[in-house]
N, C-alpha and C positions, 0 to 999 in steps of 0.2 A: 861868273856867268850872268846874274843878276846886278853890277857894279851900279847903275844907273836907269831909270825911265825909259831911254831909248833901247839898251839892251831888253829889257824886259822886252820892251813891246818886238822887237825883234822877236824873240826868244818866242813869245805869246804868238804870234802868227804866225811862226813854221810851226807847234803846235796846233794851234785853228786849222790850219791847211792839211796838215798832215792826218789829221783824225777825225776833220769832221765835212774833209773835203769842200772848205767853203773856199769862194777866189778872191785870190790874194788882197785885189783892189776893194774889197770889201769891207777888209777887215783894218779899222779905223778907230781912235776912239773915242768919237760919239755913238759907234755902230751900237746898237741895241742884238743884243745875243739872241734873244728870241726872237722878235721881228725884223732883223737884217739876217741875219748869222742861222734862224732855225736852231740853235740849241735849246734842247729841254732840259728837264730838270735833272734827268735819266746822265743824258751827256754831260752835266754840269758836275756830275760824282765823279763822273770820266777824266774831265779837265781837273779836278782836284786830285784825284789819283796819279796823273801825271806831273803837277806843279808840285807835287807830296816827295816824288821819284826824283825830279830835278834840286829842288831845295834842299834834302833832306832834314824838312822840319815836317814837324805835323801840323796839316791844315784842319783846321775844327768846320765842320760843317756851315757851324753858325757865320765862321767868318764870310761866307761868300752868301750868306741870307738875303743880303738888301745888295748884292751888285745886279746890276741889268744892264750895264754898258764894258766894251771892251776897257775904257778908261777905268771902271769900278774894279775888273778883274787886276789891271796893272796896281790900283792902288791897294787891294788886300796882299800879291805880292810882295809888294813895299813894304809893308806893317810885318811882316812875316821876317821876311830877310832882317829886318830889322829887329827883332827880338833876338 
């Protein structure tokens, strides 16, 4: 599911879109999650709970501490899948 960058980001924005009803052409990644995207912190548990559901790895809270761009969520993905 996760083989490469571009599947993630795939993968990453029919999630975005499907949960947090943001549109499509939005979702980028330079896009900034709070101030493009409107995700909070609240919904940032949500998206973990769900890339948790997909992966079947555990995501540590910590790991998504410092993203603030769609490119920061693809790259803790990466780190994950890859352990």
């Amino acid at each position: 599911m996760f083989e490469n960058r571009e599947a993630i980001f795939t993968q990453l924005k029919d999630i975005l879109v499907e949960m947090f009803e943001v549109e499509p052409e939005d979702v980028r990644e330079d896009a900034h999650l709070s101030d493009d995207l409107d995700i909070d912190s609240i919904d940032a548990v949500d998206l973990i709970v769900r890339l948790k559901e997909l992966t079947g790895k555990k995501i540590a809270p910590e790991e998504f501490k410092n993203v603030r761009t769609v490119g920061d969520v693809m790259s803790a993905i990466e780190k994950v899948v890859a352990e």
